[in-house]
TITORLO-232644 format. One record per residue (C-alpha): y, z, x; residue in three letters. Coordinates in steps of 0.02 Angstrom, whole numbers, plus 50000, padded with zeros to 5 digits. Layout:
YZXALA
...
% end
This chain:
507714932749070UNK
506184944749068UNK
506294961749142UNK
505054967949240UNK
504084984849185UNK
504994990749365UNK
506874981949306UNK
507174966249374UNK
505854955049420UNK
506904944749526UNK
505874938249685UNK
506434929649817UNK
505384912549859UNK
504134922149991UNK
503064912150132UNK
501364918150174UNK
501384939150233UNK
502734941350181UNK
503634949450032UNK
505144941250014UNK
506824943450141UNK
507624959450145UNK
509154958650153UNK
510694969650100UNK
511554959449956UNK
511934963849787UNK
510114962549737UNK
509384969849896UNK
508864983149821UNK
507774977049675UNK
506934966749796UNK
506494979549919UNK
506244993149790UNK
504944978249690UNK
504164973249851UNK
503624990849895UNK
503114993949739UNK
502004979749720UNK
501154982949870UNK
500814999549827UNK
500164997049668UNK
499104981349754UNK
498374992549892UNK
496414999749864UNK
496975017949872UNK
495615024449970UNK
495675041850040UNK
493955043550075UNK
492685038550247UNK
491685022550244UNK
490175034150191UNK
491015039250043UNK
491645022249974UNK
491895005949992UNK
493375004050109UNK
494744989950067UNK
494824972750166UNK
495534976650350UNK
496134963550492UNK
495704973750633UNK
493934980050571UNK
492534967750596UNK
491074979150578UNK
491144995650521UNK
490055003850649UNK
491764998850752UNK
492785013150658UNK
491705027450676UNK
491245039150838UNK
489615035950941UNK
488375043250892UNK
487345054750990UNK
485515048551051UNK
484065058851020UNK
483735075151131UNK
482505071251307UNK
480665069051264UNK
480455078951389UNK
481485093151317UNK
480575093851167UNK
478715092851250UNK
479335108351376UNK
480315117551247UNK
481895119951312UNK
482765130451456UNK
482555148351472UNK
483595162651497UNK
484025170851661UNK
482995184251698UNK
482845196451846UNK
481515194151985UNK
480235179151975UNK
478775175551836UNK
477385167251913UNK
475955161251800UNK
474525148751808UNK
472745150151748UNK
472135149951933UNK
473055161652055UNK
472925165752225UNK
474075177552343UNK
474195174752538UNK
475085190552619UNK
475235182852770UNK
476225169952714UNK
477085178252573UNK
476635163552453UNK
475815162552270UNK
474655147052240UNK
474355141352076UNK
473185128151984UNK
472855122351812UNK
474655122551759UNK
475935132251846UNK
477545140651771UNK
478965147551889UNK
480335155851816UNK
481655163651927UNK
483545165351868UNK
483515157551707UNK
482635141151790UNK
481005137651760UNK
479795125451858UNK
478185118051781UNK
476865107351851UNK
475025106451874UNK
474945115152048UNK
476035121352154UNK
476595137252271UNK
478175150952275UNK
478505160952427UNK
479275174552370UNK
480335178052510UNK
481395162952507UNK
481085158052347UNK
480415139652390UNK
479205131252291UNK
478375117352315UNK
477395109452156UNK
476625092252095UNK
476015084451975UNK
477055082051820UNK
478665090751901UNK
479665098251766UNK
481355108051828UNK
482365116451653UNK
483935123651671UNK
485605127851610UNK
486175108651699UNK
484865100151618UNK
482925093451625UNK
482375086551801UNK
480585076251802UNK
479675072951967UNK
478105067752048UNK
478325080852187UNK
479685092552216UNK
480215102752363UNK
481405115652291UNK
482535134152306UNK
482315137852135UNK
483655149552103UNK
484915137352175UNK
484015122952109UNK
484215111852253UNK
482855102952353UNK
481775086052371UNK
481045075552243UNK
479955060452250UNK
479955050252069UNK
481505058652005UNK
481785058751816UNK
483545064451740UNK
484735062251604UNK
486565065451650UNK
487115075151481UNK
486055074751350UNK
486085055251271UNK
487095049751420UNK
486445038951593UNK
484655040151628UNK
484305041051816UNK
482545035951904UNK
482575038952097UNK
481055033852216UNK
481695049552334UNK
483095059452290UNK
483995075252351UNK
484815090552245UNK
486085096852358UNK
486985106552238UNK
487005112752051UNK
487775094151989UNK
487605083752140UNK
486175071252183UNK
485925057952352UNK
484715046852280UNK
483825032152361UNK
483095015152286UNK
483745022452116UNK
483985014751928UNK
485325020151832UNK
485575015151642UNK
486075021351462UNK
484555014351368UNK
483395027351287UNK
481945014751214UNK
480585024251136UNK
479435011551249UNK
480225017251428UNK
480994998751409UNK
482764994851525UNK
483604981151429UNK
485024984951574UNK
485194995551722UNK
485964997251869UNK
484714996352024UNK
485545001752220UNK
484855005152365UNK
485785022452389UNK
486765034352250UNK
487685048952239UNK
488025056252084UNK
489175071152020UNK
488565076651856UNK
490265076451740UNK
491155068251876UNK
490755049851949UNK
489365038352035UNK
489595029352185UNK
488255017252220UNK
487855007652375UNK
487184987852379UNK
486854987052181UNK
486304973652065UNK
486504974551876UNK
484794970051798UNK
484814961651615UNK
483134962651536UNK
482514960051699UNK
483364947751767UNK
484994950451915UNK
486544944951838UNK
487894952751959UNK
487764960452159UNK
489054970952216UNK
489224981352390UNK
490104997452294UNK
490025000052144UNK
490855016052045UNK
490915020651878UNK
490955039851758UNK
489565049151716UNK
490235061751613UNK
490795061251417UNK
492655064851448UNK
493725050751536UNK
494265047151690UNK
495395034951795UNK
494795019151846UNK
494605002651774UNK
494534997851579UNK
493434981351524UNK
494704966651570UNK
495024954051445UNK
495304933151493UNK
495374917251409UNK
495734900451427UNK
497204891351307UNK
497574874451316UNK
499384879351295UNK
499504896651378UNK
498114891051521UNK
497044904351619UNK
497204920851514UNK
496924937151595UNK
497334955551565UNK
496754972651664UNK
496964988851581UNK
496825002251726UNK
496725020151663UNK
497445035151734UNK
497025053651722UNK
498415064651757UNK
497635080951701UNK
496735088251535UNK
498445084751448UNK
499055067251504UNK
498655050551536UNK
499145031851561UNK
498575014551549UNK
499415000151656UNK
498944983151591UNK
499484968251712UNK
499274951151620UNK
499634932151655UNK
499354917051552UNK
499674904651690UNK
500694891951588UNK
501774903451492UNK
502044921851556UNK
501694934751668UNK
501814953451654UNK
501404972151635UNK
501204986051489UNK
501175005051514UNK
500565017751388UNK
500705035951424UNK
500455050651327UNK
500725069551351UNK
500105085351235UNK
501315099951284UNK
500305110851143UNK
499505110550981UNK
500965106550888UNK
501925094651020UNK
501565079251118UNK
502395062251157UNK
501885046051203UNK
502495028751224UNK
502405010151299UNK
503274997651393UNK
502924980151401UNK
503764966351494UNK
503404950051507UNK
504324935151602UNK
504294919051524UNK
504614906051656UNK
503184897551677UNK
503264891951480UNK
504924882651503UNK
505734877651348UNK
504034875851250UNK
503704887451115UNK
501804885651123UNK
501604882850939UNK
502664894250856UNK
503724888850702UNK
505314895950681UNK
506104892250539UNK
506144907650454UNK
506944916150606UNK
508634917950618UNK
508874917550820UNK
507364911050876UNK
507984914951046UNK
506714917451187UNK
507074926151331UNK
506564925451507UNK
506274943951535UNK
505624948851373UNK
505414967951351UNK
504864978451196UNK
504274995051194UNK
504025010851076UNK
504325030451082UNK
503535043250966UNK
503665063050974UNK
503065078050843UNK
503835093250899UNK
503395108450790UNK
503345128950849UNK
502255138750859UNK
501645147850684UNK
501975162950765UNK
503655160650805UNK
504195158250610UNK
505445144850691UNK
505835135750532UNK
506315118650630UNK
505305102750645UNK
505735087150752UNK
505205069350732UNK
505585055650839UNK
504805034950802UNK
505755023850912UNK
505205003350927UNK
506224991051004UNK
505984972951061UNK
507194960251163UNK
506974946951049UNK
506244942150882UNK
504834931250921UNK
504234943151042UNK
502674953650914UNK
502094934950847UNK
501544930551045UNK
501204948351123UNK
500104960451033UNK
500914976551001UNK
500234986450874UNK
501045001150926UNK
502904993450902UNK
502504983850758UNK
501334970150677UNK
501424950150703UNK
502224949550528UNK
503484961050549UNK
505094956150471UNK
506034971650572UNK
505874986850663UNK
506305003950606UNK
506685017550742UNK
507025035350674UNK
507375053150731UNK
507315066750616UNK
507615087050638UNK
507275096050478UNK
507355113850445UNK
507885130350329UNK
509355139550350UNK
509865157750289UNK
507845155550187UNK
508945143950045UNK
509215130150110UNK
508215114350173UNK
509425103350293UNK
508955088650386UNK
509905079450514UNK
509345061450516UNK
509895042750601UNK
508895026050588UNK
509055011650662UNK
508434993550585UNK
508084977850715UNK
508154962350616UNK
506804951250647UNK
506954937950487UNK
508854939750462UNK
510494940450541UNK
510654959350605UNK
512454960050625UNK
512624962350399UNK
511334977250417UNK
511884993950396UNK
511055008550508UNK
510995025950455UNK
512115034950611UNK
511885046450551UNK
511445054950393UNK
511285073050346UNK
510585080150193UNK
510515099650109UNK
509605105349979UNK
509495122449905UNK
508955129049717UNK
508375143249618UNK
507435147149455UNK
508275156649317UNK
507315167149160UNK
508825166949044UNK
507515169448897UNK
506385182048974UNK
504505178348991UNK
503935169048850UNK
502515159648775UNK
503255142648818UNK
503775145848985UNK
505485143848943UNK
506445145549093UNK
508245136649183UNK
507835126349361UNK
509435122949450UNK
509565117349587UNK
510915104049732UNK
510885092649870UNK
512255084749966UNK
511905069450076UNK
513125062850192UNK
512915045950285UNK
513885036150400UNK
513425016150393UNK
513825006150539UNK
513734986950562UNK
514594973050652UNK
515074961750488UNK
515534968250341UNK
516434985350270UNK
515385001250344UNK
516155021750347UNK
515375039250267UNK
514735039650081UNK
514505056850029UNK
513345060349869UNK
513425077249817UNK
512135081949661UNK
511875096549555UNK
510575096449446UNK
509645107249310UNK
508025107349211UNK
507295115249085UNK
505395115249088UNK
504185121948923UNK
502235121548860UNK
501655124648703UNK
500095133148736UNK
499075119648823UNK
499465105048677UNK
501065097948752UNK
502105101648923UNK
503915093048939UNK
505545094849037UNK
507475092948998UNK
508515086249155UNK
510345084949196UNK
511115079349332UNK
512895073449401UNK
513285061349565UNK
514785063949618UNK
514915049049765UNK
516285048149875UNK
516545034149992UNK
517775032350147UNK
517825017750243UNK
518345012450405UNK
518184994750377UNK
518574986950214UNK
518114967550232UNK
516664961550130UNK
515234953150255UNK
515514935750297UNK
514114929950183UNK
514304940450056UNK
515064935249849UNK
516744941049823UNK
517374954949703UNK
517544951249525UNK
519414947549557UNK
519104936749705UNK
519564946749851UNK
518454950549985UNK
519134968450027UNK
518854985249964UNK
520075000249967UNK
519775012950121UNK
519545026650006UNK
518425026249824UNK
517235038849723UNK
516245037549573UNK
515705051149449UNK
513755046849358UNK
512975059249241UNK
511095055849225UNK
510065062749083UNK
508175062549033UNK
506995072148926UNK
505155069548967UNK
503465075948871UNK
501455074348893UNK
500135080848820UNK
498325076248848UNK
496635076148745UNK
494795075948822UNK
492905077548753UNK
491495083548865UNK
489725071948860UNK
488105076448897UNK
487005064148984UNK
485185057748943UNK
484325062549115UNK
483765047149176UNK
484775035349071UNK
485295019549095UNK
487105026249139UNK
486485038849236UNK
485275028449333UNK
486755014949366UNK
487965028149443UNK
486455036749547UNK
486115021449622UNK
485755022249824UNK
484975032849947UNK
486715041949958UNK
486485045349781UNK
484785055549793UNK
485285071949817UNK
486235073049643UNK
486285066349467UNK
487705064949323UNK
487545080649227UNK
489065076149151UNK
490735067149086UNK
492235070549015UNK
493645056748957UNK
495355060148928UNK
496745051748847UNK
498435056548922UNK
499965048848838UNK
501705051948901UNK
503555046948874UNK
505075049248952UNK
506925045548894UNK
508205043349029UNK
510225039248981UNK
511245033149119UNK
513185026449040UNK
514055015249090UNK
515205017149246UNK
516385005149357UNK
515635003849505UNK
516004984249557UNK
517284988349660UNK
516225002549770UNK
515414998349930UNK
513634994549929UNK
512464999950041UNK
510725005449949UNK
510265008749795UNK
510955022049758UNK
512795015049766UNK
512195005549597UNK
511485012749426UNK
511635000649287UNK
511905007149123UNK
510275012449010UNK
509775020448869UNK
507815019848915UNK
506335027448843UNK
504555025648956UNK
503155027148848UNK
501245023048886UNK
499775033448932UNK
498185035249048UNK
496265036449017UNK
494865043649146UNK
493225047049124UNK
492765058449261UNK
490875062449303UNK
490065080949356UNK
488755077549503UNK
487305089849525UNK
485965094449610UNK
484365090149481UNK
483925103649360UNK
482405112549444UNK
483275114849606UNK
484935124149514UNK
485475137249407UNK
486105132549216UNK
487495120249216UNK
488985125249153UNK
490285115849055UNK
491695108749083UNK
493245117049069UNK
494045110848893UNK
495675117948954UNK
497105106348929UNK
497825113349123UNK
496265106349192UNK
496865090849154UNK
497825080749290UNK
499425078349217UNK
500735065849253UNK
502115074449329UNK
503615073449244UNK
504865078149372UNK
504485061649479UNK
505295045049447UNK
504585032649313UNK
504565021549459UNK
503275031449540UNK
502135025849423UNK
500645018449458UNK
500755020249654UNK
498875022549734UNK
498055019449577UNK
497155001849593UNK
495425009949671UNK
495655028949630UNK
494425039249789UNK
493435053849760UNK
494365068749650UNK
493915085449654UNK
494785093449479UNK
493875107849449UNK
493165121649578UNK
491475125849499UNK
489965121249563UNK
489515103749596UNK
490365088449638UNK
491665078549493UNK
492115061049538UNK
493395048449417UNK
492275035249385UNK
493645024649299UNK
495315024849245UNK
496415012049100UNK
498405012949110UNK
499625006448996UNK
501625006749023UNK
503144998848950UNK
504935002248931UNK
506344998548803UNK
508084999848839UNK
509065001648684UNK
510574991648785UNK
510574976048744UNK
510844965148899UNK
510874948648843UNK
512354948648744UNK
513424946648912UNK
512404931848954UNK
512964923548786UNK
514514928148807UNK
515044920248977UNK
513334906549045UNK
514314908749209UNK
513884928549222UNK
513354933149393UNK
512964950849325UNK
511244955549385UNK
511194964449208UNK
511434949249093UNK
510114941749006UNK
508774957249062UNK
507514958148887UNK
507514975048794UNK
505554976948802UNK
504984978449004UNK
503604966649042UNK
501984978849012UNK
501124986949155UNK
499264987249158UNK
498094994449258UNK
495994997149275UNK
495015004849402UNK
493115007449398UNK
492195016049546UNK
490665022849458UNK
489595024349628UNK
489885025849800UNK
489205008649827UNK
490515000049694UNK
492294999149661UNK
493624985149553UNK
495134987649516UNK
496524977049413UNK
498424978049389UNK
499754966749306UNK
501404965049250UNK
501164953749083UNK
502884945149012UNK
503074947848826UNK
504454936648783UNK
503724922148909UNK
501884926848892UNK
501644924549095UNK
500784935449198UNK
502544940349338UNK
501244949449464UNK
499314955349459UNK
498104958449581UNK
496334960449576UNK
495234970949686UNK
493194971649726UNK
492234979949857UNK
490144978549863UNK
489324991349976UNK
487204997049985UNK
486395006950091UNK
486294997050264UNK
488254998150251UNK
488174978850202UNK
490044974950138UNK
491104964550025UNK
492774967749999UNK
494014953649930UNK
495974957849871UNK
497064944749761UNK
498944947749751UNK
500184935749658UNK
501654936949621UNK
502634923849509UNK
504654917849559UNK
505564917549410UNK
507064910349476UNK
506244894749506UNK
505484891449325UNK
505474908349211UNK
504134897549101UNK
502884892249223UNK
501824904649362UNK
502284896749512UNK
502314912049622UNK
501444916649775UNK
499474920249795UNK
498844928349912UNK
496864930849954UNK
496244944250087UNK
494334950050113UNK
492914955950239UNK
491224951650232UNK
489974961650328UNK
487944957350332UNK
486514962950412UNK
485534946750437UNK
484284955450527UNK
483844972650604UNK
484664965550784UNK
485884954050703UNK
487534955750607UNK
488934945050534UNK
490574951350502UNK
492094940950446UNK
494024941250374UNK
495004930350285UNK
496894929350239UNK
497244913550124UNK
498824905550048UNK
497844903049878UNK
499654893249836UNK
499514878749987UNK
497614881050018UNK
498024886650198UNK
497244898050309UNK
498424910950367UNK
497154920850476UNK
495394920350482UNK
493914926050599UNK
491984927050587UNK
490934935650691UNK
489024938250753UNK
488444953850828UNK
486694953950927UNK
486064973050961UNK
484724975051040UNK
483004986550973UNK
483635003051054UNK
485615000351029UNK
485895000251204UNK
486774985051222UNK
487644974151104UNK
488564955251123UNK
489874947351014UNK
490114927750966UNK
491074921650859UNK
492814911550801UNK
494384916450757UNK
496034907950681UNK
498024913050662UNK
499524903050631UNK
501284904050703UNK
500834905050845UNK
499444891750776UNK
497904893850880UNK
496054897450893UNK
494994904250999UNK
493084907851027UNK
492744926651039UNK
491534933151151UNK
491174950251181UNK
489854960851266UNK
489464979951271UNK
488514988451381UNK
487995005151319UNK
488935017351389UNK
489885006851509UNK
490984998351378UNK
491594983451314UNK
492104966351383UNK
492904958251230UNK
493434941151277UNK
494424923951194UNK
494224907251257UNK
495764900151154UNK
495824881151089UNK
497674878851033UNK
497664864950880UNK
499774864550860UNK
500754851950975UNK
502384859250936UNK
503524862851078UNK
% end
């Protein structure tokens, strides 16, 4: 049998989304441990914003204009042409190029352009008089009111100008600055922030041309600036034609939110009938809020959600949901779902689920050294997340739910203790053979010693223990405390900057005390046969490992304009800078690790860490990166200087981590800042290799008895080798590769393979293969599991859009989940709409997705649901 670069490359037969069963037998571990890997190592590790790089492929983003914050509209024309507001200022400034005084009437005329500034507001029009006794003016002609609340345009105006209330004829205002425009035929100012407006228009559009693609006409308004408007016998106009009347109509005009109703969603399924759901939003004050959601699919359930959320401070807030749904009206059908995999497929009447999450930290001034962490998510039954969205308790393909509370701390400034319990809900498998972690508490302390002074290799002794004390509970099966107790000690050295390495010791001393001894009703018995373990065992494993790096690099200069340079310049993105620049490195490594061999069959096992096989294993490989120095062009900077040929420049792999570590977040490496000097230094690619040999040899036990269940027999000396490429010379590209290649059976056990396309309209590609072979089925033939994921994202035209994603069983040639997507915007973004087609299986259905947003007012997102699975 081969042996994975990881250990053993046993994988269970896997269905689409999923990984393989995880469950707690004698192999559990390498199958969660290889899973997890695996999908790290297959995951575009991207750190950096959609601007920066190409993102990887994502289910819930269709477009990625979807991901990022509004942007704000262009200031008022009309603030630009007057120039702004001025500043309060005592007594009034009156000036025009024609000016007359009547004392008899205490009142200033002007003509030719009048200016009236009086408190920090200021008036212009073409004529217009002030009586400076109580402060009235009355102007027309190009009415322009600035002030500290905004620009006001008029016809004629009729106004106190210190208060700046009065009349208006022709009213012209923006509520905040790129929010609703308002146009009134007669309005009134009756306060600071509050208008009566008749025969008005209200709408978000800010066309260049003056154009209303929407609005909102009524035949009486009142609006509260940063507060709400209330309209009276309105009709929503779209480009120019009435498409809804309603007597009342209310909705915010302010950028912060406020209670009221959210953008329903409905449908129509031919197995779930009439769909509809109303989020309601609720403002309890600047800190908290809630959402009810009331739903009903008319031929399978009715029911409710809640979300709330609270911020106590800075460093504390909860929130949670609720849902609950009853399932009458569905009657025995199960509307297309297959449950096979599914070990109760149970559904209930009342189903519930719900989820609870809390950061508690003090505050930095108190120099509390305690942090608390609470992620609770629960549902009633385990088909419940494959019918009910719930992102927020867990994803359709969930194959369990993990609720944990953790309080962490120091104590007497040594030690680091935290207090832990976790809780798994079995989705896949049967829950009663899980263990739970209730609970488990952990300590850690350590020190650094200078035995040999201060000395040019940084000789020095780290020391260093931990304790960790569990109590597993389940309802089949053995379950009690294990307590793992671990003292450790390294010695760390450089020579100068050539070489850096690391001796390690350390000693598990594992003691186990059950409360119940019998093994799990499904689980193999003991070597001897029995299916019972004693109440009381321990187990004493020294582990040692010597580890050392060193690193080489040479520093490039670049032909300014090159065909290199030119290639990783390319895009508008791009102009500001050029490659000045590159350095490659070469960073081998190995690491030794001895582990003998100790009796631990007859031990519990709960994780991991309850088995260590025997090894006497050396890690060897190394990396390459060529990095690139981005700078402004030569005439607009100072010199350039070089790169720093320092070997600690270098990013190093670090030796104290866990050859299993390696590779993690490497497939697509983001944007790297390694040096602090001037400019900008990007890794433009990056080549791994890795293997292992352990010096065992493991296939002698397979010789010597066929019928060996040992998960050690027949494991090759040589690892399968570990590859791995990444390339991301511009913003605008990135690939990446990674594989686990077989040397004894020549087979590729797992690779994946990674693109994403980007230019400078944000047009995207982005497409991710993962396979990974089963060698129990046939060790000399790839008859794994495929899996294909991507987004495509195109502007077909200035107004129009396509977005799409795709999930694909590359294996059976079936669709897991697909959707594509057409967006129409309109030529001043103040409207968009949304058609398009989506696909999913268990539950199999599709729908037709329509959506429409009205700028400013929101989204109606919509499904109209076509279900093409009988199966009841």
């Amino acid at each position: 049998m081969s042996r994975g670069f990881l250990g053993v490359m046993k994988v269970v037969p896997i269905r689409p989304l999923f990984f393989g069963r995880l469950f707690f037998d004698r192999l559990s571990f390498e199958r969660v441990l290889f899973a997890t890997v695996i999908g790290g190592l297959c995951a575009f590790a991207m750190t950096a914003s959609v601007d920066a790089q190409v993102p990887p492929p994502d289910r819930q983003m269709w477009f990625s204009e979807d991901t990022k914050k509004t942007k704000q509209e262009e200031a008022l024309r009309m603030k630009k042409a007057t120039g702004g507001v001025t500043t309060a200022s005592p007594g009034v400034d009156f000036q025009a190029p024609v000016i007359e005084f009547d004392r008899n009437k205490n009142e200033i005329v002007g003509k030719g352009g009048v200016t009236i500034s009086d408190s920090g507001v200021q008036v212009q029009a073409d004529e217009g008089t002030f009586n400076t006794q109580t402060r009235q003016g009355v102007v027309s002609g190009n009415v322009v009111v600035s002030s500290s609340a905004g620009i006001l345009a008029a016809d004629t105006a009729t106004l106190h100008v210190p208060n700046e209330t009065g009349e208006f004829t022709n009213l012209n205002f923006e509520v905040e600055e790129g929010g609703f425009d308002v146009l009134s035929a007669k309005a009134r100012k009756v306060s600071e922030f509050d208008f009566e407006l008749e025969d008005s228009s209200v709408t978000s559009c800010h066309c260049p041309d003056g154009a209303k693609p929407w609005e909102i006409r009524s035949d009486s308004c009142t609006i509260t600036q940063e507060g709400y408007a209330h309209s009276y016998d309105s009709s929503v106009y779209f480009e120019g034609l009435p498409i809804f009347y309603s007597p009342y109509l209310a909705f915010p005009v302010k950028n912060e939110r406020a209670s009221g109703l959210l953008p329903p969603q409905w449908g129509v399924s031919n197995q779930n009938g009439i769909l509809y759901r109303q989020p309601i939003l609720g403002i309890v004050d600047g800190s908290s809020d809630f959402t009810v959601s009331p739903f009903i699919a008319t031929k399978t359930r009715v029911g409710a959600s809640l979300e709330a959320e609270r911020i106590f401070t800075r460093t504390h807030r909860v929130n949670g949901g609720f849902v609950y749904s009853n399932e009458s009206l569905r009657g025995d059908s199960l509307r297309g779902l297959d449950v096979e995999d599914t070990y109760d497929p149970t559904i209930d009447t009342n189903r519930t689920g719900g989820y609870y999450k809390q950061r508690w930290t003090p505050d930095s001034k108190s120099n509390l050294p305690l942090e608390f962490v609470a992620d609770g998510r629960y549902t009633s039954d385990n088909l419940f997340l494959r019918e009910i969205p719930a992102p927020e308790i867990g994803e359709k393909q969930s194959q369990f739910l993990t609720s944990t509370a953790v309080l962490r701390g120091r104590v007497l400034d040594a030690v680091n203790a935290e207090a832990r319990a976790e809780y798994n809900q079995m989705l896949l498998t049967d829950p009663d053979v899980q263990t739970q972690r209730l609970p488990e508490v952990t300590a850690n302390t350590g020190t650094t010693f200078r035995p040999f002074g201060f000395n040019p290799y940084g000789l020095k002794l780290v020391t260093g223990a931990g304790v960790t004390a569990t109590d597993f509970v389940r309802q089949d099966g053995y379950d009690g405390w294990r307590t793992d107790i671990v003292p450790k000690a390294s010695i760390p050295f450089h020579i100068s900057n050539y070489m850096k390495g690391q001796f390690s010791a350390e000693l598990h001393q594992t003691e186990y005390s059950l409360d119940e001894t019998m093994l799990p009703s499904t689980a193999t018995p003991l070597p001897d046969g029995s299916t019972e373990l004693s109440s009381s065992s321990n187990r004493t494993l020294p582990i040692l490992s010597y580890g050392m790096s060193t690193g080489v690099e040479r520093i490039f200069d670049v032909d300014r304009g090159g065909t290199f340079s030119r290639l990783v310049n390319l895009g508008a993105k791009n102009e500001r800078s050029e490659l000045v620049r590159l350095k490659h490195t070469i960073e081998p490594d190995v690491r030794y690790t001895y582990i003998p061999d100790v009796d631990q069959e007859y031990n519990p096992l709960f994780d991991q860490i309850d088995r260590y096989r025997q090894r006497s294993l050396v890690s060897y490989g190394f990396s390459s990166r060529l990095y690139g120095r981005f700078m402004e062009p030569y005439e607009r900077t100072q010199a350039i200087e070089e790169l720093s040929p320092q070997g600690e420049s270098i990013p190093m792999v670090d030796l104290g981590s866990s050859v299993l570590d390696f590779g993690r977040n490497m497939l697509v490496a983001p944007t790297q800042n390694i040096d602090l000097r001037s400019g900008d230094i990007r890794q433009l690619a990056l080549f791994t290799v890795r293997q292992t040999y352990d010096f065992i040899d493991n296939t002698q036990g397979e010789q010597d008895d066929p019928s060996s269940t040992d998960k050690n027999d027949g494991l090759d000396q040589f690892s399968d080798v570990n590859l791995g490429m990444s390339l991301s010379p511009s913003k605008y590209f990135a690939a990446g590769a990674q594989t686990n290649y077989g040397i004894e059976d020549a087979l590729f056990h797992s690779y994946s393979l990674s693109l994403g396309f980007m230019d400078d309209r944000e047009d995207m590609i982005r497409a991710r293969y993962i396979f990974i072979d089963d060698t129990d089925e046939d060790p000399n033939v790839d008859n794994g599991t495929g899996q294909l994921e991507g987004n495509v994202e195109i502007a077909l035209h200035q107004r129009v859009r396509l977005g799409g994603y795709l999930r694909l069983d590359a294996n059976a040639s079936e669709v897991i989940e697909s959707r594509a997507l057409l967006r129409f915007i309109n030529s001043c973004r103040c409207w968009s709409a949304d058609m398009g087609f989506g696909q999913t299986n268990n539950p199999d259905q599709s729908q037709v997705l329509v959506g429409f947003t009205f700028g400013g007012l929101g989204g109606m997102r919509q499904g109209v649901g076509m279900t093409s699975s009988n199966s009841n």
